[in-house]
C-alpha positions as CSV (number, residue, x, y, z in Angstrom):
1,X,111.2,165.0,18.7
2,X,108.9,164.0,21.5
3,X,110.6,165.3,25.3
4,X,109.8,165.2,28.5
5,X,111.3,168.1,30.1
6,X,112.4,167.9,33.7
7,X,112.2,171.0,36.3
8,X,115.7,172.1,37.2
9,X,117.3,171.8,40.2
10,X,117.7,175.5,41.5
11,X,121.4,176.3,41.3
12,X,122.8,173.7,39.8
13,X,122.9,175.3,36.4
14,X,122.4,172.3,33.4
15,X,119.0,171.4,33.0
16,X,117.9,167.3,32.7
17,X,115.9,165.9,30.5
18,X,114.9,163.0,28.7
19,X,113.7,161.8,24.8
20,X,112.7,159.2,22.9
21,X,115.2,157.7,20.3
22,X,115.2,160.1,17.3
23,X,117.4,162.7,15.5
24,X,118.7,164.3,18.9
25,X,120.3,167.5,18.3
26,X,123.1,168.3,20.8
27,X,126.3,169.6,20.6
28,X,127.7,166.2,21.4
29,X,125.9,162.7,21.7
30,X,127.8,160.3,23.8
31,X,127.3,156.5,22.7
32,X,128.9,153.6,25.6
33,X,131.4,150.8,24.0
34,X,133.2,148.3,25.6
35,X,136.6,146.3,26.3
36,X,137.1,145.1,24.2
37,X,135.7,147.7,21.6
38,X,135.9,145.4,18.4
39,X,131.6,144.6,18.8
40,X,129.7,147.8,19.7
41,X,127.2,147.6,21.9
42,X,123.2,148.7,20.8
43,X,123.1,152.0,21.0
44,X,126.3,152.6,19.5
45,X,126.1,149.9,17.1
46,X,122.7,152.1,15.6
47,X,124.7,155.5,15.6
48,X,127.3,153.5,13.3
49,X,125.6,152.5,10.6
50,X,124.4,156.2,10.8
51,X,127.8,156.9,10.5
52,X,128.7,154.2,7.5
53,X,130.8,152.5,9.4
54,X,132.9,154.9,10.5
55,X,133.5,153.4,14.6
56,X,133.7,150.0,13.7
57,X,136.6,151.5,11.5
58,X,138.0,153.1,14.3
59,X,138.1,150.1,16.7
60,X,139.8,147.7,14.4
61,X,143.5,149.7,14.4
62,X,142.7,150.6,18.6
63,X,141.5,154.4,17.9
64,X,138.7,153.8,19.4
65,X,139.1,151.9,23.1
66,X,136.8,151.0,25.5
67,X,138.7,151.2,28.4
68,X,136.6,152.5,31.4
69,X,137.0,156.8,31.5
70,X,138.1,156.8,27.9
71,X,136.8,159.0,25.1
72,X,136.6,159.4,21.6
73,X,135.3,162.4,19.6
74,X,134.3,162.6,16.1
75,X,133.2,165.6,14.3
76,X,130.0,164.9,12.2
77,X,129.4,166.8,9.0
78,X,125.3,166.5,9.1
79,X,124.9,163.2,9.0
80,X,123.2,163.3,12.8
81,X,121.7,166.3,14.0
82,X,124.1,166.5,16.5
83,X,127.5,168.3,15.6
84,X,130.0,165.6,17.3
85,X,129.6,161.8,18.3
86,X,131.7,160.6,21.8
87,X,132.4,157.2,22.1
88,X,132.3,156.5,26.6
89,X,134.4,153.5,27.6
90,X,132.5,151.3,29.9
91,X,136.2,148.7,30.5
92,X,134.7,145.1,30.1
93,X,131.3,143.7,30.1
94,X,131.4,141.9,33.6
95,X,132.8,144.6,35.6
96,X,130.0,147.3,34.2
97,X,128.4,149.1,37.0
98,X,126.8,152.3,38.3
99,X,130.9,153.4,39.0
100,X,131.8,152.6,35.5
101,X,128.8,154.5,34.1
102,X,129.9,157.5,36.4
103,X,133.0,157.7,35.0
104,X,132.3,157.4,31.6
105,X,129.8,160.5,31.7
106,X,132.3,162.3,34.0
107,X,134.9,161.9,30.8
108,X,132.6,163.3,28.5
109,X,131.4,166.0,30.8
110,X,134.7,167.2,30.9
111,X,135.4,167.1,27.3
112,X,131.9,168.9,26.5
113,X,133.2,171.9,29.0
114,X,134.8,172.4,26.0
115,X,132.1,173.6,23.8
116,X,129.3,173.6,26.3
117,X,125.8,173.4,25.5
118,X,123.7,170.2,24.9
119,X,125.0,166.6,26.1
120,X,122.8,163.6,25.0
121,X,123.6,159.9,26.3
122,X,121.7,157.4,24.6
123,X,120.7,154.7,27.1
124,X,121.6,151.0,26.0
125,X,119.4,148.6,27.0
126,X,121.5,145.4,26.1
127,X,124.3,146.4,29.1
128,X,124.1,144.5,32.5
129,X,122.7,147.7,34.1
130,X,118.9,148.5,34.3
131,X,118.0,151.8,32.1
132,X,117.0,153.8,34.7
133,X,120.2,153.0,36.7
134,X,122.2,153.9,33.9
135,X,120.2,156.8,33.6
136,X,120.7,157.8,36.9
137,X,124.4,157.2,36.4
138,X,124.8,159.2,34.0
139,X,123.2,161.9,35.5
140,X,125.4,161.5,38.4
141,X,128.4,161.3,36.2
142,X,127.5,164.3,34.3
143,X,126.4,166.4,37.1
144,X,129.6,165.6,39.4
145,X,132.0,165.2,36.4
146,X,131.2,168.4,35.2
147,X,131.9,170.4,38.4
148,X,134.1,173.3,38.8
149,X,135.6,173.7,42.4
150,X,137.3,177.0,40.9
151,X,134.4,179.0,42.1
152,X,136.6,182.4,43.5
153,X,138.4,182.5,40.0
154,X,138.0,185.6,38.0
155,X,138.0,184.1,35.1
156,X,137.9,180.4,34.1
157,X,139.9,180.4,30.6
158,X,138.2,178.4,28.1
159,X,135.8,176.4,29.9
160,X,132.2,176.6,28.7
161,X,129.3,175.5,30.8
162,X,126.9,172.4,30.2
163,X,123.4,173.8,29.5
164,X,121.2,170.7,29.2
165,X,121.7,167.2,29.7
166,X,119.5,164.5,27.8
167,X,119.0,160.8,28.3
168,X,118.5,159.4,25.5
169,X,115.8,156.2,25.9
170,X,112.2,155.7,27.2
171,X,110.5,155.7,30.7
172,X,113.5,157.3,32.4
173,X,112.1,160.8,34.0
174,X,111.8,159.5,37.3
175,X,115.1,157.7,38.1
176,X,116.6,161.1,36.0
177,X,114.5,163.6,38.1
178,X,115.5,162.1,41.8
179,X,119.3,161.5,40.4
180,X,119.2,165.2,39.3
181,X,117.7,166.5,42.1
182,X,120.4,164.6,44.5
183,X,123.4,165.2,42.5
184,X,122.5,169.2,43.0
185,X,122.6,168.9,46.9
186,X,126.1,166.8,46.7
187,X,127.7,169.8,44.6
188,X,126.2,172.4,47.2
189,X,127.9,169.9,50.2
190,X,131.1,170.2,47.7
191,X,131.0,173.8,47.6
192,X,131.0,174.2,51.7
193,X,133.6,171.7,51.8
194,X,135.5,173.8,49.1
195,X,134.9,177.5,51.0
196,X,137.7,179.3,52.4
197,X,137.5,179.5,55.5
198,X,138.0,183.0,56.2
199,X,134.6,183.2,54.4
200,X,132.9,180.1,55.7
201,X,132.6,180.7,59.5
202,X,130.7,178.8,61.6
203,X,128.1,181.6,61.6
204,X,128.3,181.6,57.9
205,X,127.6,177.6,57.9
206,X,124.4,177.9,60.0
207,X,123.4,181.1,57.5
208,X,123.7,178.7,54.7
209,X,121.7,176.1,56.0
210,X,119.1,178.2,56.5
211,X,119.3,180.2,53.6
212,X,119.5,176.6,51.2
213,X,116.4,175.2,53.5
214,X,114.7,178.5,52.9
215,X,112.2,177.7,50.0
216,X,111.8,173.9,51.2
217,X,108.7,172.7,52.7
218,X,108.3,171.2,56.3
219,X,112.4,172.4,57.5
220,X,113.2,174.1,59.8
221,X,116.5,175.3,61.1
222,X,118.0,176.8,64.2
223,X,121.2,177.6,65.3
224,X,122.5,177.6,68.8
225,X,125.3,180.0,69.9
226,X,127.9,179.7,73.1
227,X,125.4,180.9,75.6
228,X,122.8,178.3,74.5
229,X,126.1,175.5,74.5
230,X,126.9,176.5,78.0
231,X,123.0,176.0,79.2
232,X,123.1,172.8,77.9
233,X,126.3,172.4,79.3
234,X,128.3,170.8,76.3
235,X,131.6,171.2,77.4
236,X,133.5,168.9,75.4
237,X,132.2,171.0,72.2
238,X,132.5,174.6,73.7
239,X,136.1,173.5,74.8
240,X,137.5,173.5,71.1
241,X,135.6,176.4,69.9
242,X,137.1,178.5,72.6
243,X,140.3,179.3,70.6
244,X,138.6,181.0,67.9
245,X,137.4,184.1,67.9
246,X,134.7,182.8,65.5
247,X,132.1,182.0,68.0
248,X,130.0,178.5,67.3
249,X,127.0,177.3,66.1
250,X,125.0,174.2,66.9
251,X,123.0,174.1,63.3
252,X,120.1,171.8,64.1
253,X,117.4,171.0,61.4
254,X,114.4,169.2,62.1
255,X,112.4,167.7,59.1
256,X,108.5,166.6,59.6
257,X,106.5,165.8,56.7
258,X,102.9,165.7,57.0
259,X,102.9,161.7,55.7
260,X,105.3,160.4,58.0
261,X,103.5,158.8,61.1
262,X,104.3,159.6,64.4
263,X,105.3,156.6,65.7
264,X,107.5,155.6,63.1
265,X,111.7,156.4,63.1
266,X,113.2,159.2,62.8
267,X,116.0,159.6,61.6
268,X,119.7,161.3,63.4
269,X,122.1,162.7,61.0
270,X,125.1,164.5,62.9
271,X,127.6,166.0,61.5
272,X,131.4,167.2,62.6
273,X,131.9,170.8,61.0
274,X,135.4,171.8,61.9
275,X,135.7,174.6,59.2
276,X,138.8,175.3,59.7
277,X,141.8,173.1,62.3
278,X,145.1,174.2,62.8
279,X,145.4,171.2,65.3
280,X,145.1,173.6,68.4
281,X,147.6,173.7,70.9
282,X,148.9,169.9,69.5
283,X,149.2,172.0,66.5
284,X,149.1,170.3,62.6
285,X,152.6,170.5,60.5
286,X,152.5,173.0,57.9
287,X,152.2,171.2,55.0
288,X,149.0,170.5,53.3
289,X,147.0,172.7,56.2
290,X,145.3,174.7,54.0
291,X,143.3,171.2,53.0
292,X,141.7,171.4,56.9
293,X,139.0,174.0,55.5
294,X,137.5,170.2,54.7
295,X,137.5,169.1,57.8
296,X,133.8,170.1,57.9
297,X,132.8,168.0,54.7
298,X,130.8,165.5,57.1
299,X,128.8,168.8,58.7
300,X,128.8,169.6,55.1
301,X,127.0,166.5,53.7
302,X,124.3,166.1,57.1
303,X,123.3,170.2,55.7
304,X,123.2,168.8,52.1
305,X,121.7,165.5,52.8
306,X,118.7,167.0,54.7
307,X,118.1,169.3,52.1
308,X,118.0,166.4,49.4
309,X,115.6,164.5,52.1
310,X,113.0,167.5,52.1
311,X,113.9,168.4,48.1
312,X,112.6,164.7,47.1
313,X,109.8,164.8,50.0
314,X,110.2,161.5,51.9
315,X,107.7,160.7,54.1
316,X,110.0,160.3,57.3
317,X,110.9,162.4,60.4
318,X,114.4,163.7,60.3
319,X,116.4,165.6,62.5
320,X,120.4,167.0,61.9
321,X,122.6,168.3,64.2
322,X,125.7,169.4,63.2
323,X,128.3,171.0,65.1
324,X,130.4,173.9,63.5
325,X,133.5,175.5,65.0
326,X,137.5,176.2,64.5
327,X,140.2,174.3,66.3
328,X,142.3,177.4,66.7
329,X,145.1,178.3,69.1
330,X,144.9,181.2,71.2
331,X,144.8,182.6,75.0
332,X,142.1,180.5,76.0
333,X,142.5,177.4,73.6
334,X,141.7,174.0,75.6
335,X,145.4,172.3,76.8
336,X,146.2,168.7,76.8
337,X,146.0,168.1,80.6
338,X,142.5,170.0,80.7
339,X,139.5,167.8,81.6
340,X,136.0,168.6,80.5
341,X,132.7,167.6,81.2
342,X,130.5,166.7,78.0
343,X,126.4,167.2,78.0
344,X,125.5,163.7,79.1
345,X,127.5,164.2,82.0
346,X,131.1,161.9,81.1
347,X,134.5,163.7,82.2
348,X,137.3,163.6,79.5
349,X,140.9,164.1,79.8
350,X,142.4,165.7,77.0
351,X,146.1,164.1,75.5
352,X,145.6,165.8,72.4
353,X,143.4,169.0,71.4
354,X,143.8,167.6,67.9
355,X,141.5,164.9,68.5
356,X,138.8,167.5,68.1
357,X,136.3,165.9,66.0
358,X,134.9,163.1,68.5
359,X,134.4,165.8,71.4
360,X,132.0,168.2,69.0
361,X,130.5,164.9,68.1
362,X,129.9,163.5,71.5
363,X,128.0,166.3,72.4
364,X,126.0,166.8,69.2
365,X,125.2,162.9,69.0
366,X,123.7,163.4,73.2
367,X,121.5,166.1,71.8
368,X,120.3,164.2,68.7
369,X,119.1,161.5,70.9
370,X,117.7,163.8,73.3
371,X,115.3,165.5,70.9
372,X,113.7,161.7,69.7
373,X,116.4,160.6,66.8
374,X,115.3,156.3,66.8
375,X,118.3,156.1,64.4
376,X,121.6,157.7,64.1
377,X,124.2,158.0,62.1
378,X,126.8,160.6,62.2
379,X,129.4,161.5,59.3
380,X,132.9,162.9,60.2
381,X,136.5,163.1,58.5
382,X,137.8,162.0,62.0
383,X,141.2,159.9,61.5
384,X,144.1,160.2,58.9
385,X,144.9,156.4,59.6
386,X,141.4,155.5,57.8
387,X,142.8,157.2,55.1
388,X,145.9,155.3,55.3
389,X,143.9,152.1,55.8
390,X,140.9,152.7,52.1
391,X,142.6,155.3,50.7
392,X,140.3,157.6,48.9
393,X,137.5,155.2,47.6
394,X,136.2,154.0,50.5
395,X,135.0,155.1,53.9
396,X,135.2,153.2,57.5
397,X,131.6,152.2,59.0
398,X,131.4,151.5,62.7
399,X,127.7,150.3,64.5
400,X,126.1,149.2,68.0
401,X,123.6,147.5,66.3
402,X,124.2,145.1,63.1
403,X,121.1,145.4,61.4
404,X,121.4,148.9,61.5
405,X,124.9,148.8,60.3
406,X,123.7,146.0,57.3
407,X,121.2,148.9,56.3
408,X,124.1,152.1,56.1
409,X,126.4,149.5,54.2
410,X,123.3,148.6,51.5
411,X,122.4,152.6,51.2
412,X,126.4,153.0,50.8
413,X,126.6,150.8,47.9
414,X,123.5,151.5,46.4
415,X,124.7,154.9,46.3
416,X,127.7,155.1,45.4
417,X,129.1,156.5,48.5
418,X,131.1,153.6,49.5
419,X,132.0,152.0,52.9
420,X,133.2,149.4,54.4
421,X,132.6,147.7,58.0
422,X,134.6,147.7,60.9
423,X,134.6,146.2,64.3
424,X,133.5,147.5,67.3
425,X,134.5,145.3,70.7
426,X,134.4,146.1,74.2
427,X,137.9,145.3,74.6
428,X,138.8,148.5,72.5
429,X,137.2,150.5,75.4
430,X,140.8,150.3,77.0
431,X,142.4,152.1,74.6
432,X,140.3,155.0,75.9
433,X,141.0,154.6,79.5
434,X,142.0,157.6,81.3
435,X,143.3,157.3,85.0
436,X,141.7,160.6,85.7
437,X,138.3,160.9,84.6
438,X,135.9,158.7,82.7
439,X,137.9,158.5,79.4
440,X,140.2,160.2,77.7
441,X,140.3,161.7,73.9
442,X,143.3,159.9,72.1
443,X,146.0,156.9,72.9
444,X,149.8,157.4,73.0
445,X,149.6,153.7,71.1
446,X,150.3,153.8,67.7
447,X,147.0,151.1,67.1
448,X,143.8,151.1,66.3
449,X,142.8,154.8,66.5
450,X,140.3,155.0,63.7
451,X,138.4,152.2,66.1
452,X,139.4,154.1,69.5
453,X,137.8,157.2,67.8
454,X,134.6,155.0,67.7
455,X,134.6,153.7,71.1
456,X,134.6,157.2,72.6
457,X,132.0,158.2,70.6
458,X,129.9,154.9,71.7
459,X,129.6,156.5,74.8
460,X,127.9,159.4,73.7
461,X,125.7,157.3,71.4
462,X,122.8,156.8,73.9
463,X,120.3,153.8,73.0
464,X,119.4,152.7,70.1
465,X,120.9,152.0,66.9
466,X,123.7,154.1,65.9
467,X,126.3,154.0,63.2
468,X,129.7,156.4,62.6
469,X,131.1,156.8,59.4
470,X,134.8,157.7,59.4
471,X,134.9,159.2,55.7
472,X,138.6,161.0,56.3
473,X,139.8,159.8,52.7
474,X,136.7,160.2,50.4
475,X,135.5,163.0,52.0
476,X,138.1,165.4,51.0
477,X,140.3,164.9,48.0
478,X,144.1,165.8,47.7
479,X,144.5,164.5,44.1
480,X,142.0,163.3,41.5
481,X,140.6,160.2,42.4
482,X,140.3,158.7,38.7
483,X,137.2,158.1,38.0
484,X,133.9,160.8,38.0
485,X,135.3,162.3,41.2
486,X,138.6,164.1,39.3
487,X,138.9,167.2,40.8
488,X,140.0,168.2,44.6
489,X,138.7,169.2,47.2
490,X,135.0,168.5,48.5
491,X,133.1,165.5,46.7
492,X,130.2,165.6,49.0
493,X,130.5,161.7,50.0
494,X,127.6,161.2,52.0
495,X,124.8,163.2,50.7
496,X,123.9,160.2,47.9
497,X,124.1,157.7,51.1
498,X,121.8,159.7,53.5
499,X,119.2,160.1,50.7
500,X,119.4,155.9,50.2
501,X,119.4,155.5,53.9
502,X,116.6,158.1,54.7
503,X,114.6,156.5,51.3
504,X,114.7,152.9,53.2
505,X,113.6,153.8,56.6
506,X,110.9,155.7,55.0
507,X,109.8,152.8,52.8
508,X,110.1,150.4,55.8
509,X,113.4,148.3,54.1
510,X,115.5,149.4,56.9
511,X,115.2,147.2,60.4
């Protein structure tokens, strides 16, 4: 059996690789079939007759469905070299697509934890997706599917690991390598997202970013502390952090390949890392709190995201600045009432300390302009009523500039990380008034406020383009979302759509 083996991603513990059709021996080889499943497709049609027959005999009385996330298991007895045969619903041929791939792989992934071992999907050329976009698919289902956010278990039952994954097909190693190789950075955003947070601090957030950027070439990462805040007089971000005793961190990480040319973009990536709100003084009800360790999934995904951007070696200048802190309440928490004074020099009243999120970004987004970012985009789980508006599937995109805002929406559905557009209009600007000082940090109106949110940031955007994605309901899951993302908690939305983004400014694509 001719393979070509794939390095590893380090940490992410099931190893990729790919083969040429043959006797694959696996503990389980996964075969796609559609809705409805009465004509198999290629690749399962060839394991059939294999098999005598044996799936076309299952789909006639409905055993075997193709109904997108469903599965079907069937224990061989030597007939294939692999122990067990899974039938992956794909639903109906016109709606097949990266998703419906994803979710396929996740099912099987999450049988396989079963037994563990060796997963082979063989590639089917006759389905209205490329090969190497199903390839990469299914790595991304596999990969994602198979995660485990129980991490700080002591023991996780009967669950057995995924060793190896294999595609199944020819000329795949490349899309299979760079899907491998992101799909490791979004389970490392998913398991800051998913950290306590009386063990993810903010100084234990900028420890991790350096420790993850440690053995990747041309990163660097610093982290600035409250005496470096107060020099460069970021008020708005030093205001929240002041009712923790957790002091914060600006992580900033600055990525300069030797191929990207001087002159060209660079790239802004900031990030809000709440890691843990209570709410502050306009305190959070009780229920569901202990979900706000995730309020730092956007910080979260800008750490990860770099990484992937250095890990795959894109020829383009990048810098991230994310800023990490608790919105705690204590003797010296900031009031609503208070008015601060952000880096670039704005005053803000404060109506509610719970708007947190846009005053660590407004300062973080000043100092990614200030140190040369041509493009920005920041990533942030900002407002509950974007949640209430896409639910968990999509995220809210806001821009100053529309190419630049054409360019986040291609990378977000070329990745997977979905979003969809929203306005921004000057009029909305009076939503932020404040009678006292230059604007204020939330509306007593019941309107608007994921767009509100936006327009304060706007003013902290500086010039150029600049782009906010409010990511509040895929960011951090309550529930299983259905599909490859089934598990709560982190899902590291935004690390795939930094790495598409990053890829086109690099190539030139992006305007």
């Amino acid at each position: 059996m001719k393979s070509s083996r794939l390095p590893s991603p380090p940490g992410l513990g099931i190893d990729v690789q790919t083969t040429a059709p043959g006797n694959v021996e696996a503990e389980v080889l996964a075969v796609p079939v559609l809705a409805p499943s009465d004509e198999l497709p290629q690749a399962a049609a060839g394991i059939d007759r294999d098999l005598g027959g044996r799936l076309q005999r299952l789909a006639a009385p409905g055993e075997l469905s193709g109904d997108r996330g469903s599965t079907l298991l069937l224990h061989l007895n030597g007939e294939l070299g692999s122990e067990r045969v899974a039938t992956a619903g794909l639903g109906p041929r016109e709606g097949v697509d990266a998703d419906a791939v994803r979710t396929a792989a996740a099912a099987v992934a999450r049988d396989a934890t079963r037994f563990g071992g060796t997963v082979a999907w063989a590639i089917d050329e006759t389905l209205p997706l490329a090969p190497a976009e199903q390839a990469r698919a299914v790595v991304e289902g596999v990969l994602l599917g198979a995660y485990n956010p129980g991490r700080w278990r002591s023991a996780n039952g009967a669950r057995r690991e995924i060793e190896r994954l294999l595609l199944v097909g020819e000329d795949l190693e490349d899309a299979a390598r760079r899907a491998a190789t992101v799909s490791e950075w979004v389970n490392c955003a998913r398991d800051l997202a998913n950290a306590p947070p009386n063990v993810l601090t903010p100084e234990e957030l900028a420890r991790r970013a350096e420790e993850l950027s440690g053995d990747l070439e041309h990163l660097e990462v610093e982290a600035l502390g409250p005496e470096q805040l107060e020099e460069l007089r970021m008020g708005a971000f030093a205001a929240v952090a002041r009712g923790s005793h957790n002091p914060a961190r600006l992580i900033v990480m600055r990525y300069t390949p030797p191929g990207a040319a001087d002159g060209g973009p660079r790239l802004g990536l900031v990030g809000k890392a709440i890691t843990f709100d209570s709410g502050g003084i306009s305190i959070k009800p009780a229920s569901k709190m202990q979900d706000m360790k995730g309020d730092m999934a956007g910080g979260a995904a800008v750490v990860a995201g770099m990484g992937a951007i250095a890990a795959l070696g894109l020829p383009l200048r990048a810098i991230a600045v994310v800023a990490a802190c608790e919105n705690l309440v204590g003797g010296d928490s900031y009031r609503p009432g208070d008015i601060l004074t952000a880096a670039n020099g704005k005053t803000i009243e404060i109506t509610n300390t719970d708007a947190e999120g846009r005053l660590v970004l407004a300062d973080a987004l000043w100092y990614a302009r200030r140190e040369g970012a041509t493009h920005l985009l920041d990533l942030a789980t900002l407002t509950g009523a974007m949640e209430l508006a896409l639910g968990d599937l999509y995220a809210g995109l806001f821009a100053n500039d529309d190419a630049w805002r054409a360019d986040v929406l291609a990378a977000a559905e070329r990745s997977g990380d979905h979003a969809w557009p929203f306005p921004l209009h000057a009029r909305y600007r009076r939503y932020v008034d404040s009678t006292y000082a230059d604007l204020k940090n939330s509306s007593e109106l019941r309107q608007g406020s994921p767009v509100l949110a936006a327009e304060f940031l706007h003013e902290f955007a500086g010039d150029g383009p600049w782009a906010h994605i409010d990511m509040a309901g895929p960011g951090f899951l309550e529930r299983s979302r259905g599909d490859y993302l089934s598990q709560p908690g982190g899902t590291g939305y935004g690390v795939r759509l930094i790495v598409e983004l990053a890829q086109g400014l690099a190539g030139g694509t992006a305007r």
